[in-house]
N, C-alpha and C positions, 0 to 999 in steps of 0.2 A: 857615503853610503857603504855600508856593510853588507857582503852577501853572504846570507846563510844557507843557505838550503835554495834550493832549485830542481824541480821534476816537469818531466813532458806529461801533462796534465792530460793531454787531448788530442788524437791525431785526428781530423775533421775534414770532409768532403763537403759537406751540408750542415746549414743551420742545426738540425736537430740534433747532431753531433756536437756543438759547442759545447763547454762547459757552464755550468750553473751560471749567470752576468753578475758573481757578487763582486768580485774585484775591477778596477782599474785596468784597461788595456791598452798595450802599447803593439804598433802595428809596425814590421819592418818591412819595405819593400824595397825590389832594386830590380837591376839586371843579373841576368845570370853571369855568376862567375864571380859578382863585386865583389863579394868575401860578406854575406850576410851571417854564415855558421860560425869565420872567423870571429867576426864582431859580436858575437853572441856570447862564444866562448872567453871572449876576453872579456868583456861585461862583469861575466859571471864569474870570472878568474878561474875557468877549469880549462884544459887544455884539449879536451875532445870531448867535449859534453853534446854540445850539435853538433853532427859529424859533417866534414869540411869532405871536398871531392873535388878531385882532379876533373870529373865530367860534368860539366854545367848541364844545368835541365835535372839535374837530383832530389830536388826538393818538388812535388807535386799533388802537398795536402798543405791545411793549416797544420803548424803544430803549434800548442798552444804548451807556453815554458810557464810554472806555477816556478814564482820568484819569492822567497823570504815568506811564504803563505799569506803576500799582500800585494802582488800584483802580479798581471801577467804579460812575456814579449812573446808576440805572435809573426812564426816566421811561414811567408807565403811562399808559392812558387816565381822563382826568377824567372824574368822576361826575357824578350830577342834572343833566345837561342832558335837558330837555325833548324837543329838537327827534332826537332819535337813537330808533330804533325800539327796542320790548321786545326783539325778537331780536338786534339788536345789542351793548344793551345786558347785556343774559344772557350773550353772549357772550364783552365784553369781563370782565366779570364772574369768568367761570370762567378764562379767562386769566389774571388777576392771582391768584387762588386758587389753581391749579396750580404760577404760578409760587413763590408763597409755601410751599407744601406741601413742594414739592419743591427749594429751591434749598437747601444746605446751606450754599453761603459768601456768603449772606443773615446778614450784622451787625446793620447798625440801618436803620428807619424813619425817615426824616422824616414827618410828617403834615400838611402845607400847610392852614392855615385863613385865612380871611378875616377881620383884626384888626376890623373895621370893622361887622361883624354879630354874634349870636348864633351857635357852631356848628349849623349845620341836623341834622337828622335823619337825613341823610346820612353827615354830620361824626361825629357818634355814634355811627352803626353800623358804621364804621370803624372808628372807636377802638377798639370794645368789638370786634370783629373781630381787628383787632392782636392783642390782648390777651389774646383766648382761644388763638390761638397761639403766645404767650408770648414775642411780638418787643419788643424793644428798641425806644421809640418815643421822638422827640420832637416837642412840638410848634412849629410855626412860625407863628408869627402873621403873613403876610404883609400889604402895604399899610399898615403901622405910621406912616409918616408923614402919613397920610389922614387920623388922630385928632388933637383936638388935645389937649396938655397935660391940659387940666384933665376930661379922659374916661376919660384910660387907666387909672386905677386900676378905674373902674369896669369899663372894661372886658375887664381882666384878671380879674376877678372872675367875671364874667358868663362869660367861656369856660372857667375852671375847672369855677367849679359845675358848668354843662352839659355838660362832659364828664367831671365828676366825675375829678380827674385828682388822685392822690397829691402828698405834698408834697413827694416826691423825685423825682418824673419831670419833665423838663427842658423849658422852656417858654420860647420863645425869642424876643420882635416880633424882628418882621424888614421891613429895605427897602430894595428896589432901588436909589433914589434918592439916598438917603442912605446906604447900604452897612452900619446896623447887623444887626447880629445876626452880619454875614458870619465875624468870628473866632470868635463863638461854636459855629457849625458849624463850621469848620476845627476847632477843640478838641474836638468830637465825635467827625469824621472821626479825628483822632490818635490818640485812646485808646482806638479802633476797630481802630486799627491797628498 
């Protein structure tokens, strides 16, 4: 996949904010911090196009990324950060819920996890979230080159179990630095499309 062009189409609190539903939607969710803006940016091979931040909890709208004028990656607010109030957090909560309920040319999920840790509890209750929805998920192991060699099997293991993840749902390290995983999404995006 080729990327040509890319613009923040939409920044959205609310349904009536989305843009027009004529393209294909791609949904990123994660924890705060996973590197969601990274993984955007490398997608898209621009190097500050979503802006990356030292302070987790930065992201607090949809932003809806208009890709090649034929699809769109939609980056939500990260979760389990601490420092963000209950009522914001509830908030941003039922915004991502709304938008899932409601968006109809909503395709697949990404699920951005942290290759580096166990999925948290958070991580879980996404997944199993997704799922009762009946979205199309995959997941992304971000900061993959963090581990070294002789870990990854384990810890490929380690985030299966924990999210208890079939052996046909698609599970992909991924990383910035190194650029794996990136045709593996592009090949998702395709057959999405």
């Amino acid at each position: 996949m080729q990327i040509d062009s890319v613009e923040l189409q939409n920044i959205a609190v609310r349904q009536s904010q989305y843009p027009e539903a004529k393209y294909p939607e791609f949904l990123l969710v994660g924890r705060s911090n996973v590197g969601k803006s990274s993984f955007i940016n490398t997608l898209i091979n621009r190097k500050n196009f979503a802006r990356t931040s030292s302070k987790p909890g930065k992201t607090q709208t949809l932003n809806f990324y208009l890709v090649n004028n034929q699809f769109y990656l939609i980056d939500v607010p990260g979760y389990g950060y601490a420092k963000v109030d209950k009522g914001t957090v509830k908030k941003m909560g039922m915004m991502i819920e709304e938008y899932i309920k409601t968006r109809e040319t909503l395709k697949h999920v990404f699920l951005l996890i942290d290759y580096r840790h166990k999925p948290s509890e958070d991580d879980v209750l996404m997944y199993n979230f997704l799922k009762y929805y009946q979205l199309k998920v995959t997941i992304v192991a971000t900061k993959y080159d963090k581990v070294t060699k002789n870990n990854r099997s384990k810890q490929d293991k380690l985030i299966k179990e924990t999210l208890n993840l079939d052996e046909n749902e698609s599970f992909i390290p991924f990383s910035t630095i190194t650029k794996k995983g990136r045709e593996d999404i592009y090949q998702v995006l395709d057959k999405c499309l």
